[in-house]
Backbone as numpy.savetxt, mean C-alpha at the origin, in Angstrom:
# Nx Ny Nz CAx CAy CAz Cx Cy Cz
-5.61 -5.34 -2.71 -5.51 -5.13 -4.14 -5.53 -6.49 -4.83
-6.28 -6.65 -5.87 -6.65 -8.03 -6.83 -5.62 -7.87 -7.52
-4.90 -9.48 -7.85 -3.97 -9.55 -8.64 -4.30 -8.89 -10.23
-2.97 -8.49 -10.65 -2.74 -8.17 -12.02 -3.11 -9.40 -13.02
-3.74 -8.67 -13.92 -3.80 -9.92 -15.52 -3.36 -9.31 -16.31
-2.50 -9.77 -16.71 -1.45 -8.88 -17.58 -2.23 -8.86 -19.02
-3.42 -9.60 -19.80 -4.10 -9.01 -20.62 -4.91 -8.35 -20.66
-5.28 -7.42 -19.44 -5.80 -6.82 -19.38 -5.64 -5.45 -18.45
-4.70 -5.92 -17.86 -4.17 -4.31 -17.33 -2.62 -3.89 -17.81
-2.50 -4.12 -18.25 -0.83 -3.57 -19.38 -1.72 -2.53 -20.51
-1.20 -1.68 -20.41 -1.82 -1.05 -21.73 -1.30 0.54 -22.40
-0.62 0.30 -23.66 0.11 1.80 -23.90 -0.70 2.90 -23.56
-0.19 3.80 -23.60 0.11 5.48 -23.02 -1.41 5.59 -24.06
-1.40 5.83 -25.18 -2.27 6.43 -26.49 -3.09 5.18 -26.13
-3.70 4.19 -25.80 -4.63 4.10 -25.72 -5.04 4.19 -24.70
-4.60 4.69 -23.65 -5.08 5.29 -22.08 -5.61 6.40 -22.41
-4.56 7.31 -23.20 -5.32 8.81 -23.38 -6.45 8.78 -24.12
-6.70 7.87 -25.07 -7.77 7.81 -25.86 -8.95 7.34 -25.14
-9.35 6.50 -23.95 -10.10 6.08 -23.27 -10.17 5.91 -21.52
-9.94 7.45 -21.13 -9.04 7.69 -19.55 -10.55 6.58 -18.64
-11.54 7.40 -19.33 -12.75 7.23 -18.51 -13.29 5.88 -18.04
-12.96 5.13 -18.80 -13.09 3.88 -18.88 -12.46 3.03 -18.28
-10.91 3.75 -18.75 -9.85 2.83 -17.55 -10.06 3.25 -16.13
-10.44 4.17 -15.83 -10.79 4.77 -14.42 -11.89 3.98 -13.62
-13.07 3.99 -14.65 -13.45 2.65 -14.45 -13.79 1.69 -14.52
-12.43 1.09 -14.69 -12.43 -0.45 -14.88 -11.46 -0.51 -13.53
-10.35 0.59 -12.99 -9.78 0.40 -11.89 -10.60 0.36 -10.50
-11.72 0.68 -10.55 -12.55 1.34 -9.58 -13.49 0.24 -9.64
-13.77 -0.63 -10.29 -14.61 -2.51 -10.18 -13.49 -3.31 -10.14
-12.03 -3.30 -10.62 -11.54 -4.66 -10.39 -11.04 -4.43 -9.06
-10.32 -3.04 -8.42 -9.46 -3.11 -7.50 -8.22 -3.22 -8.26
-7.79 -3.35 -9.50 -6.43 -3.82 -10.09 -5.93 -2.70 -10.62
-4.24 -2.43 -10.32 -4.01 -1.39 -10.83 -3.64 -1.87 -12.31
-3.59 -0.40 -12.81 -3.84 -0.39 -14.47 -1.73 -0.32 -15.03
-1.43 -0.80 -15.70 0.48 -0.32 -15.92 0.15 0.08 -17.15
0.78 1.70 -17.18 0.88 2.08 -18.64 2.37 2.10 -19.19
2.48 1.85 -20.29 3.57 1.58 -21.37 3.62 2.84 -22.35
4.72 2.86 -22.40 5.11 3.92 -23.59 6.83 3.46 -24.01
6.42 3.55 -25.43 7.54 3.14 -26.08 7.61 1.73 -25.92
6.65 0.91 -25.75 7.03 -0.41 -25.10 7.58 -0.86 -23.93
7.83 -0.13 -22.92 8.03 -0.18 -21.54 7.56 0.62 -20.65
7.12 -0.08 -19.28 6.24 0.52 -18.03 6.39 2.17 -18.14
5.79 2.42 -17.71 6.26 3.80 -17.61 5.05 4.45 -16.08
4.25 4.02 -16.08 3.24 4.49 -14.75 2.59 3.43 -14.41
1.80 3.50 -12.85 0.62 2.76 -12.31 -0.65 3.89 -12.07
-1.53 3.21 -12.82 -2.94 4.01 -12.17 -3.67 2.48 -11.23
-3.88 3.82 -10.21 -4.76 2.87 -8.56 -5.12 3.55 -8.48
-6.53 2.87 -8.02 -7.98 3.25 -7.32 -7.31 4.14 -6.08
-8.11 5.38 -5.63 -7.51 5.85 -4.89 -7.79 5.43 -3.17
-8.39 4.50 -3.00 -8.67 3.70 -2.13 -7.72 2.58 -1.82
-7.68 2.24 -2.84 -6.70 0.90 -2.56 -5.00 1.40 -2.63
-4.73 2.50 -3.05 -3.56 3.32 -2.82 -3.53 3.37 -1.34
-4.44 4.23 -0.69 -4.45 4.39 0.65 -4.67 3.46 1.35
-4.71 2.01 1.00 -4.80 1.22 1.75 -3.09 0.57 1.83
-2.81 0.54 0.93 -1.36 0.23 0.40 -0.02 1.23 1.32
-0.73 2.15 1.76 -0.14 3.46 2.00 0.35 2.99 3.65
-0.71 2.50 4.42 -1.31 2.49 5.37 -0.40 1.14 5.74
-0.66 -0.03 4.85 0.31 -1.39 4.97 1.70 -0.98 5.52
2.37 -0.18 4.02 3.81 0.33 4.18 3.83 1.32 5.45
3.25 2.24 5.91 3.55 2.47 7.58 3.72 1.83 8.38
2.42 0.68 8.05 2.33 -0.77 9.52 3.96 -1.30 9.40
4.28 -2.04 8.26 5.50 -3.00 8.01 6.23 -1.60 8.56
6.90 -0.38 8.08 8.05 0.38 8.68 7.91 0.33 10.03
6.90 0.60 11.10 6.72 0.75 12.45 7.22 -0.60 13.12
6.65 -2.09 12.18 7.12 -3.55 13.22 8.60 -3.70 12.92
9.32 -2.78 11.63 10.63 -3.01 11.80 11.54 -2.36 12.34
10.86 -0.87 12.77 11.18 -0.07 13.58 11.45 -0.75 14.93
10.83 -1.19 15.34 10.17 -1.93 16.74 11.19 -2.98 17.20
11.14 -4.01 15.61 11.82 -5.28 15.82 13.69 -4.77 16.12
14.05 -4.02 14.94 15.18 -2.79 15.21 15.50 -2.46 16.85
14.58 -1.88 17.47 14.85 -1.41 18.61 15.08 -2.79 19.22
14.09 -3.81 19.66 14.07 -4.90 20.56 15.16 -5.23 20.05
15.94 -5.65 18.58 17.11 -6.24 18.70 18.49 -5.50 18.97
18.00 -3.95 19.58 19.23 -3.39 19.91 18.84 -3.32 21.65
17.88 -3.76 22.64 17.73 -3.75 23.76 17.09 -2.84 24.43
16.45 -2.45 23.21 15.36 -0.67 23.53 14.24 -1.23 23.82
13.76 -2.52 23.92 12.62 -2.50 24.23 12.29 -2.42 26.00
10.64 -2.81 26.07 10.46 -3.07 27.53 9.65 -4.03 28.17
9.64 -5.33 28.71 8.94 -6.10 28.69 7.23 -6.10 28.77
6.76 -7.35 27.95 5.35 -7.09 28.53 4.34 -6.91 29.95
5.17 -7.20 30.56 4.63 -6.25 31.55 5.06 -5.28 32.10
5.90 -5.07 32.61 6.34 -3.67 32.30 5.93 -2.35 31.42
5.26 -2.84 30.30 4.16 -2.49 29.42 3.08 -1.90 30.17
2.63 -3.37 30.67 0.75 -3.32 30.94 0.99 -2.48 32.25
2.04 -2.34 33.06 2.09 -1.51 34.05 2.24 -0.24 34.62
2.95 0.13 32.89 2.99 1.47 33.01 1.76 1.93 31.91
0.93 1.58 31.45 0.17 1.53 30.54 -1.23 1.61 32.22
-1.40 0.26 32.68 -2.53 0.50 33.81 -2.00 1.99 34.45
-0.90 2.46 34.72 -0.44 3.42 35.85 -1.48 4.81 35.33
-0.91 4.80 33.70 -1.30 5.63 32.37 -3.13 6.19 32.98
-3.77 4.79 33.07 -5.02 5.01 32.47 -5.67 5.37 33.91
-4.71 4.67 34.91 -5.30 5.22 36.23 -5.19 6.51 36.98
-4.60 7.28 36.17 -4.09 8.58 36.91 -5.05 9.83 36.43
């Protein structure tokens, strides 16, 4: 995801509704999500629905290596080889 420019992707509620199509795509060439305002404060993100699911996909990766790191620092893990050995045993059977 391309960084935010805040003059150009901040933008109230009423003029989103007044021009959806446009902001749709303008999200869909920059990659940047769009922040809508109402009342003068955030109130939503519109993302490309691509780069959502890519975002989606990150936050699984990062939960799983801290999952992982979690276990190894409680002694759940199993060495690397010990790994590749039951992993070769795996592929040979």
């Amino acid at each position: 995801m391309q960084n935010l420019k805040f003059d150009q992707d901040i933008k109230p509620l009423s003029e989103v509704r007044n021009g959806m199509a446009a902001f749709i795509k303008q999200i869909h060439e920059t990659k940047r999500p769009l922040i809508i305002t109402q009342r003068g404060k955030s109130a939503a993100v519109l993302l490309d629905v691509h780069e959502y699911e890519l975002m989606q996909e990150k936050l699984n990766l990062l939960t799983d290596i801290r999952t992982s790191l979690n276990q190894l620092n409680k002694g759940e893990g199993i060495s690397h080889e010990n790994a590749r050995k039951e992993l070769r045993g795996r592929i040979e059977s």
